[in-house]
VOPAGU-2260 file (C-alpha; in pm, 1 decimal, decimal comma):
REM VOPAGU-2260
SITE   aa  ch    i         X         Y         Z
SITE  UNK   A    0   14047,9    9084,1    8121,0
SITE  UNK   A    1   13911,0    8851,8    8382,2
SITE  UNK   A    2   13882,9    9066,7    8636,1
SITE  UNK   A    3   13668,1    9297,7    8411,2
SITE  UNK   A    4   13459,2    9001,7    8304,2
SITE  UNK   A    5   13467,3    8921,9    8684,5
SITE  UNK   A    6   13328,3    9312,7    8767,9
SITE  UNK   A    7   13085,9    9270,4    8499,6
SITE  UNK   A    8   12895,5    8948,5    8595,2
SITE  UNK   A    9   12908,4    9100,4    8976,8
SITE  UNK   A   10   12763,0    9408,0    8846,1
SITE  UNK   A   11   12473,9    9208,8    8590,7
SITE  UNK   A   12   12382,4    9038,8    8924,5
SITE  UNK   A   13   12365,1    9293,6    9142,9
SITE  UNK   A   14   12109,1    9505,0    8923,7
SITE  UNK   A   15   11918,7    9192,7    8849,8
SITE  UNK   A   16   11922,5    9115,1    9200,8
SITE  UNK   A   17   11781,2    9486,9    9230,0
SITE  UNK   A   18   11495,2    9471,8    8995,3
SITE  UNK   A   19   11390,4    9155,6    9139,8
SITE  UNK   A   20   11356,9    9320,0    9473,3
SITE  UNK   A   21   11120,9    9566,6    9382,6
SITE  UNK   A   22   10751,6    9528,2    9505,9
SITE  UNK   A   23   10501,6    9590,6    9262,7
SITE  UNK   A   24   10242,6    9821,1    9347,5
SITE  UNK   A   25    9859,1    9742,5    9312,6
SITE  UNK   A   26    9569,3    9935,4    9352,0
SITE  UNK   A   27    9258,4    9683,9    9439,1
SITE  UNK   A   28    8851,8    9709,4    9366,4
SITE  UNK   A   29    8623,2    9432,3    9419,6
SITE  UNK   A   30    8257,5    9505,7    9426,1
SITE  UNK   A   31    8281,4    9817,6    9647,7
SITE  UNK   A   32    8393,2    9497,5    9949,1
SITE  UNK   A   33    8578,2    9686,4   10243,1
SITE  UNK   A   34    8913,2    9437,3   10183,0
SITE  UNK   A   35    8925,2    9482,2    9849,3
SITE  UNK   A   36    8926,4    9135,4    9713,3
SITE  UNK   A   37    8725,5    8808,7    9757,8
SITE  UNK   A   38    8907,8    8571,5   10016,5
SITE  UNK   A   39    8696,5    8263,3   10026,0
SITE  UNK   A   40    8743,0    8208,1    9609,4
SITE  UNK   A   41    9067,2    8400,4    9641,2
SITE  UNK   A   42    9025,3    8669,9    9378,0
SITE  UNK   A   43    8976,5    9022,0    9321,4
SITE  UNK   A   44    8768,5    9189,4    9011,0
SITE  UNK   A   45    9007,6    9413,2    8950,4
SITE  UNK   A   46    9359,8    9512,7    9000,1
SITE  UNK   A   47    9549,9    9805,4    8857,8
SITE  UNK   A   48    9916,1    9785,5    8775,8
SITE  UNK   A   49   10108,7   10135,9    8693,9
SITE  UNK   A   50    9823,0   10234,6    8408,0
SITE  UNK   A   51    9714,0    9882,0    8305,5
SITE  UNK   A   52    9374,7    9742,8    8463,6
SITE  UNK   A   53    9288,2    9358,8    8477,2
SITE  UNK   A   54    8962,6    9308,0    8488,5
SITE  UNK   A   55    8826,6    8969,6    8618,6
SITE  UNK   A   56    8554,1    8773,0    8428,1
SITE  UNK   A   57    8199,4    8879,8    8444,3
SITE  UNK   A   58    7978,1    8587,4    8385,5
SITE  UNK   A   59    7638,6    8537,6    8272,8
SITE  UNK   A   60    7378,2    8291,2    8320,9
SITE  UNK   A   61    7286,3    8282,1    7990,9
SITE  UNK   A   62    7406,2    8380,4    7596,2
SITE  UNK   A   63    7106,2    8602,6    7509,8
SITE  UNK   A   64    7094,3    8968,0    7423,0
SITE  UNK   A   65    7036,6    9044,6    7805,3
SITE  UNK   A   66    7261,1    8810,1    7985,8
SITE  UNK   A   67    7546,9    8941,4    7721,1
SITE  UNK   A   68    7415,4    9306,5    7804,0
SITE  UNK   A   69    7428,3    9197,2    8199,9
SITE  UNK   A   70    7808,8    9091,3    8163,5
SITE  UNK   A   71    7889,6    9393,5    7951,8
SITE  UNK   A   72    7715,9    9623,8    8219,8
SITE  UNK   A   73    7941,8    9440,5    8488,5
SITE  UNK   A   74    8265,8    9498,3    8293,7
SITE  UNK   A   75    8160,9    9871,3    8254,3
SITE  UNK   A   76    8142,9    9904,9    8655,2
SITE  UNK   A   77    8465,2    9721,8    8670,8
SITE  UNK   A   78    8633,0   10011,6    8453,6
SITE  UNK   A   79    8453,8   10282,3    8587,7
SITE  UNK   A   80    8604,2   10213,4    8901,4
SITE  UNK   A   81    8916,5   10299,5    8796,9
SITE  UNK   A   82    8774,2   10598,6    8573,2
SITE  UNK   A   83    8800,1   10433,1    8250,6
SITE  UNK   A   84    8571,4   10277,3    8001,8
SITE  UNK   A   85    8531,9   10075,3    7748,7
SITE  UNK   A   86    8789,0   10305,8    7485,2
SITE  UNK   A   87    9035,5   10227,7    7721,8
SITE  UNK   A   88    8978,9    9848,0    7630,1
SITE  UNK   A   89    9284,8    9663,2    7473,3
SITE  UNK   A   90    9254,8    9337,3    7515,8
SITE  UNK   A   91    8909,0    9096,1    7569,3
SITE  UNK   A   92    8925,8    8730,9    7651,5
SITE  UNK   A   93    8552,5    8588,7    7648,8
SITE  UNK   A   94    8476,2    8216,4    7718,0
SITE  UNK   A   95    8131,9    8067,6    7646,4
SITE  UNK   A   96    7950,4    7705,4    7641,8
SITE  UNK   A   97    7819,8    7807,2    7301,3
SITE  UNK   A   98    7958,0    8004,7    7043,6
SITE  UNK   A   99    7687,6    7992,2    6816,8
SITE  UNK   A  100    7472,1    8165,7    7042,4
SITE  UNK   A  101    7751,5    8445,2    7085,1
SITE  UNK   A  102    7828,1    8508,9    6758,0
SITE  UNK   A  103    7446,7    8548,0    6719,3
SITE  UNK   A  104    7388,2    8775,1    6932,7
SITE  UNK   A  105    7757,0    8992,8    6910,8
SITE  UNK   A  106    7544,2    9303,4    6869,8
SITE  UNK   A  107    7511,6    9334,0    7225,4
SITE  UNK   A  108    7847,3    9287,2    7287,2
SITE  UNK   A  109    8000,6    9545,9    7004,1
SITE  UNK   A  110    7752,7    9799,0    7152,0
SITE  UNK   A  111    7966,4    9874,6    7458,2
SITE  UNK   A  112    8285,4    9950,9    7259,3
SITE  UNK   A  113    8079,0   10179,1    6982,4
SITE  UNK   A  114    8339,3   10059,7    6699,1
SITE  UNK   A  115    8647,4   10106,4    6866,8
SITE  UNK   A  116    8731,7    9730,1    6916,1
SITE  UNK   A  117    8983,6    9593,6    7126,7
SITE  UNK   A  118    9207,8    9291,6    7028,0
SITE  UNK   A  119    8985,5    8970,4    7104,7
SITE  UNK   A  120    8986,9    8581,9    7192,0
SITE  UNK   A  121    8705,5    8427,6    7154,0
SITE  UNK   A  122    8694,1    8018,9    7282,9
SITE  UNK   A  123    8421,3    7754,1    7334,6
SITE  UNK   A  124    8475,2    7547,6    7657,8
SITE  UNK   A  125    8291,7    7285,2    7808,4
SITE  UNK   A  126    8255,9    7430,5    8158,9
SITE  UNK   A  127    8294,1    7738,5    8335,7
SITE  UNK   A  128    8397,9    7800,5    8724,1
SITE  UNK   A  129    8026,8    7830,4    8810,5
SITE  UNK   A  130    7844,6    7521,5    8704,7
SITE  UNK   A  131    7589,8    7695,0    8562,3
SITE  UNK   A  132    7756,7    7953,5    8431,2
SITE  UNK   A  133    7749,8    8008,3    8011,1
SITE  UNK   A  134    7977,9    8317,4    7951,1
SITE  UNK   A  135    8263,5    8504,8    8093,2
SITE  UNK   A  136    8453,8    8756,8    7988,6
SITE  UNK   A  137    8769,4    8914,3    8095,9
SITE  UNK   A  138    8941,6    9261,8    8008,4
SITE  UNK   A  139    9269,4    9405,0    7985,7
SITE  UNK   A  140    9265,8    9848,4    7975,5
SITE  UNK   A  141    9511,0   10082,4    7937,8
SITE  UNK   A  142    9494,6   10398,7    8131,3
SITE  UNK   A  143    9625,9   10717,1    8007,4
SITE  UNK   A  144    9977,7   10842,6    8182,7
């Protein structure tokens, strides 16, 4: 019985060991930018995983109609880079310095996804990454097999 217990745990290891090994593939876009990604902040807008895109944060200046519109536009060039658009949208993180503003002015936000929304966060922070930055917002898409 040990010895089978023994094979076993050898075995367990070995194929964890296996699927630990195995590089991940990713496809890369960033702003049309020769190498693909952005090495002085260290990011990349978006990379694609198997049929799963994750889209950076888009950010706007402001929380008006436009500046939402703006980010929304950027998003859209984001998936369209990879083919996809907004119905391919699963998942939408957005961070802003004021919420009341955003849920003001949501029309311009549910206008890109034409009533097929996606599961959504929305938070109030403080601060974004650029100082003078008011909203971001990030995406998670599903590609079709």
């Amino acid at each position: 019985m040990r010895k089978l217990f023994g094979f076993l745990l050898v075995f367990q290891l070995a194929f964890l060991a296996t699927l630990c090994s195995q590089d991940i593939k990713k496809e890369k876009w960033h702003w049309d930018n020769a190498l693909k990604q952005d090495t002085s902040a260290g990011y990349v807008q978006v990379v694609k995983v198997d049929n799963i895109l994750y889209i950076s944060g888009a950010v706007a200046r402001d929380v008006t109609p436009e500046g939402i519109t703006r980010v929304y536009q950027s998003l859209e060039r984001s998936l369209k880079s990879f083919g996809a658009g907004f119905q391919n949208v699963v998942k939408e993180n957005l961070y802003t310095t004021d919420m009341e503003a955003m849920k003001k002015f949501n029309e311009s936000r549910k206008a890109f996804y034409k009533g097929d929304f996606p599961a959504a966060t929305w938070v109030q922070v403080p601060r974004l990454f650029m100082a003078d930055a008011r909203l971001e917002v990030e995406l998670v898409a599903h590609l079709p097999r």
